[in-house]
C-alpha positions in Angstrom: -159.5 104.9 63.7 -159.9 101.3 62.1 -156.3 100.4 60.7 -155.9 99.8 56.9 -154.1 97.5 56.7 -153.3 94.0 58.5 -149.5 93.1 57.4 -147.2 90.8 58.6 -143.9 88.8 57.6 -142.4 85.3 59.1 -139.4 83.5 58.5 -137.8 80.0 59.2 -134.7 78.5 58.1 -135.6 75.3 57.6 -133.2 72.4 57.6 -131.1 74.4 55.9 -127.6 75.7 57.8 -128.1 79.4 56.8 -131.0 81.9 55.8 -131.0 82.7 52.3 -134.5 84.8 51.9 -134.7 88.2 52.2 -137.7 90.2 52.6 -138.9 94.3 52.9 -142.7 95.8 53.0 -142.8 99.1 52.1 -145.3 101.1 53.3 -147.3 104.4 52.8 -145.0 107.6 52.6 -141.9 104.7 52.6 -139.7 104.6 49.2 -142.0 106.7 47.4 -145.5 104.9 47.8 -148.2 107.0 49.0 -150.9 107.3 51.7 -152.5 103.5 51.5 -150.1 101.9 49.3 -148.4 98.8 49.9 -145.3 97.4 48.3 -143.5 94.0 49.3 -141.0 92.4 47.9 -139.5 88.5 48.6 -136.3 87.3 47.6 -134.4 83.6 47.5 -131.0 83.7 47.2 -128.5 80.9 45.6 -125.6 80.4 46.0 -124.5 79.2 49.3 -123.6 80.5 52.5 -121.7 84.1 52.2 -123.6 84.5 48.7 -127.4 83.4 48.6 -127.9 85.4 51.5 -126.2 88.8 49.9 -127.5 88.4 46.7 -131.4 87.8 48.0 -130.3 91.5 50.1 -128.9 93.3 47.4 -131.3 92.3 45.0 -134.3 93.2 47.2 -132.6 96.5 48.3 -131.8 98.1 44.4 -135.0 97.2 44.2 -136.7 99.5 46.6 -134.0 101.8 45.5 -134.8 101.6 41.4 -138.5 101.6 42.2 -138.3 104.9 44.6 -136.9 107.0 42.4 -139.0 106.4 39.5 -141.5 109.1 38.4 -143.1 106.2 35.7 -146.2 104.6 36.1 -146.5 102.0 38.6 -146.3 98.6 35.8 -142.7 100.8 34.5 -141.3 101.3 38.1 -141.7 97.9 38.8 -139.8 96.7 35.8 -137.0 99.5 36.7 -136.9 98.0 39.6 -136.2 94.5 37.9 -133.9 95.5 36.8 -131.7 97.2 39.1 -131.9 94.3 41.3 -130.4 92.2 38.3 -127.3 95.1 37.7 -126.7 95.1 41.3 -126.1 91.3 41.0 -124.3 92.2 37.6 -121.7 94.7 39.2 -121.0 91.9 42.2 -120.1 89.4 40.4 -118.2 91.2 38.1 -116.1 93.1 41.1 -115.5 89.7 42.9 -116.0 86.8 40.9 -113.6 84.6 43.2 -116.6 85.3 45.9 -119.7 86.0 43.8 -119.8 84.0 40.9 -122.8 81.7 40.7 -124.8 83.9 42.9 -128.5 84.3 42.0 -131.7 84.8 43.4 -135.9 84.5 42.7 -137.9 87.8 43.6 -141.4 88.8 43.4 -142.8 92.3 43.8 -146.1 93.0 44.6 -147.8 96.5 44.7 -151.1 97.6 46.2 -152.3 100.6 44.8 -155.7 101.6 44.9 -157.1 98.0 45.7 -155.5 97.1 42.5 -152.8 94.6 42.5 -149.7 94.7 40.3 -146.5 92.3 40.2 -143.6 91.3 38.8 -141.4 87.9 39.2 -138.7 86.0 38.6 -137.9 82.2 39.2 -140.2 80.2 41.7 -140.9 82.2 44.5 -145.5 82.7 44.6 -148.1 84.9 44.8 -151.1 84.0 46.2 -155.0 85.6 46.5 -157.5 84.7 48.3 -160.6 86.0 47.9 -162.8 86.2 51.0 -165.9 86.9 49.1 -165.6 83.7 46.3 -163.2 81.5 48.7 -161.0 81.3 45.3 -157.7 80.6 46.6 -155.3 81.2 43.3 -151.4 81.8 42.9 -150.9 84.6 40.2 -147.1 85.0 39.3 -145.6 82.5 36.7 -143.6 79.5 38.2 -140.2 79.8 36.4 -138.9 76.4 37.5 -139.2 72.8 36.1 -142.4 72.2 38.0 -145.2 73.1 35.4 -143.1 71.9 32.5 -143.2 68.3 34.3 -147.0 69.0 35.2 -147.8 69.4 31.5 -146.1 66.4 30.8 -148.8 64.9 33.5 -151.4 66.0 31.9 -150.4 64.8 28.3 -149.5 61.2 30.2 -146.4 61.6 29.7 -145.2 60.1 33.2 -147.5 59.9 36.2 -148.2 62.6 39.3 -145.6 60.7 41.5 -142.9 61.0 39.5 -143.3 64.6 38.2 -143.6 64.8 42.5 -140.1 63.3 42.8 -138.1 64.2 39.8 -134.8 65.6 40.6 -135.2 68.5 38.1 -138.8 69.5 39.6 -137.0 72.8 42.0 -134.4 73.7 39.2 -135.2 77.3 37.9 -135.8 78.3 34.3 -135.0 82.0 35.5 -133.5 83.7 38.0 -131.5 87.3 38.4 -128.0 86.3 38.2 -127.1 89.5 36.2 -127.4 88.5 32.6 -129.3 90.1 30.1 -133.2 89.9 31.2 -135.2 88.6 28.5 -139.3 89.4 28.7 -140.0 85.3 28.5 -138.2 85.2 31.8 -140.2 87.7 33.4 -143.6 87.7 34.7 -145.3 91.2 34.6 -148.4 91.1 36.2 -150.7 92.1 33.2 -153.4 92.4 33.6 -153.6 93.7 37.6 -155.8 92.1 39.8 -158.5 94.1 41.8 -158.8 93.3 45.2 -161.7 93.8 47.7 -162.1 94.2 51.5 -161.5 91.3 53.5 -159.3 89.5 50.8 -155.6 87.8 51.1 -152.3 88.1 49.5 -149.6 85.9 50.4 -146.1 86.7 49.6 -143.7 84.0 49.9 -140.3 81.7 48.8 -140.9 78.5 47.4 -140.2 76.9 51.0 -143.8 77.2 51.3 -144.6 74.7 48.4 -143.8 72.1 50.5 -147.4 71.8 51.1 -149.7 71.0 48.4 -152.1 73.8 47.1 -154.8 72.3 49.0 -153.2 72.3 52.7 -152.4 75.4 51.6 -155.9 76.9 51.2 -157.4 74.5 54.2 -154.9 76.6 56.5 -155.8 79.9 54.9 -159.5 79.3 55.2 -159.5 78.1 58.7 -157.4 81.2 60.2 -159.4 83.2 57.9 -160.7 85.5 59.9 -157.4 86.3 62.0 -154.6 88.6 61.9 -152.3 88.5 59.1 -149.1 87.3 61.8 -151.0 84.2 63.1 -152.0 83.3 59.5 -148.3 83.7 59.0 -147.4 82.0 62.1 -149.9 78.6 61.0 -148.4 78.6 57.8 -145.1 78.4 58.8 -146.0 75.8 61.7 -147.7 73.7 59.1 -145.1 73.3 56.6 -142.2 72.8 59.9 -145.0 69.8 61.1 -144.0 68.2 57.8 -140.5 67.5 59.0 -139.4 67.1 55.1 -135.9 66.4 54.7 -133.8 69.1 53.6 -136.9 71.7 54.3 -135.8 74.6 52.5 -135.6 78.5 53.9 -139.4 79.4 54.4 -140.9 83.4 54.2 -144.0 84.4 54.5 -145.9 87.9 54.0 -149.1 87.9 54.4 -151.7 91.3 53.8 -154.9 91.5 54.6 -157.5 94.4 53.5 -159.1 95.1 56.4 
């Protein structure tokens, strides 16, 4: 029988001395998603070595957990889900603030259900589509970091492209789950959900992968269009390590393909 579904997830480090990201995909009968579902979920942690790493885990982890044991409709579970991830941070830092304290992460959830696409996001980490039929190559979540503030600044002229490219602030987060209070402006629920078709894309990923402009981007989607989901994760990654940027942050990449 012709597989379902083409899924796969990559990960480099970077320049960076540790791994922060954390990543699951959830599958079928898995944590409560049925026959032909799908469910993944991406997480960068701050905070340093011995705390990025454990908060990206723990968050991504009471996520699947909150979300599994929901009987709600899929947009609720997702927010439950949120939300455990952010009282899991909560209850660390409050047990060992000497360790903890300052710890944070992004996450993005997306779920597949019924070739309908539902999400929900905090801080910088993307969603992507691509749609094999219109070539439309889009990212859907919110960005919840400095970057589209300084972009609209572009755009009212402001200050030019380059320097909105360089500013120091342009990576700093608006958002994040460090285990205060969630407020709805920080979130970004994925409504309305996307419908997705046969041969389209969804990429998954940390902000690593911004490193190459929305353009490169698409180019390398397009041209490894019509190949498994691990070598387009494999180019990606490859592409973005050929830049050779200083200080190349932690890169993951999930990519799912409707086949």
């Amino acid at each position: 029988m012709e597989p379902e579904r083409d899924i796969a997830g990559r990960q480099s480090q970077g320049d960076r001395p540790y791994q922060e990201d954390y990543y699951q995909v959830a599958i079928e009968d898995a944590l409560g998603v049925r026959g032909g579902d799908l469910l993944v979920v991406v997480a960068d942690g701050m905070g340093g070595h011995a705390a990025g790493d454990i908060a990206s885990r723990v968050a991504t982890e009471n996520f699947l957990r909150e979300f599994s044991e929901s009987l709600d409709v899929d947009t609720v579970r997702l927010s439950k889900g949120l939300r455990g991830a952010n009282e899991a941070i909560r209850k660390l830092c409050e047990e060992e603030p000497q360790t903890y304290s300052g710890m944070g992460t992004t996450l993005v959830a997306a779920f597949l259900r019924d070739n309908m696409l539902r999400w929900t996001s905090i801080g910088d980490s993307t969603l992507y589509h691509f749609s094999r039929a219109s070539k439309q190559f889009k990212r859907l979540n919110d960005d919840h970091s400095m970057a589209p503030i300084l972009a609209a600044q572009v755009e009212r002229g402001e200050m030019t492209a380059e320097d909105a490219e360089n500013h120091p602030d342009r990576n700093v987060l608006r958002s994040a789950i460090i285990g205060e209070p969630l407020t709805e402006g920080a979130l970004d629920q994925g409504k309305p959900p996307v419908e997705v078709e046969k041969g389209d894309m969804i990429i998954v990923a940390t902000d690593g992968l911004d490193t190459l402009p929305l353009e490169k981007l698409r180019a390398t989607i397009e041209i490894h269009e019509a190949s498994d989901a691990s070598v387009v994760c494999k180019q990606l990654i490859q592409t973005v390590e050929s830049r050779r940027k200083d200080r190349q942050d932690n890169i993951t990449v999930v990519v799912f393909r409707v086949v």
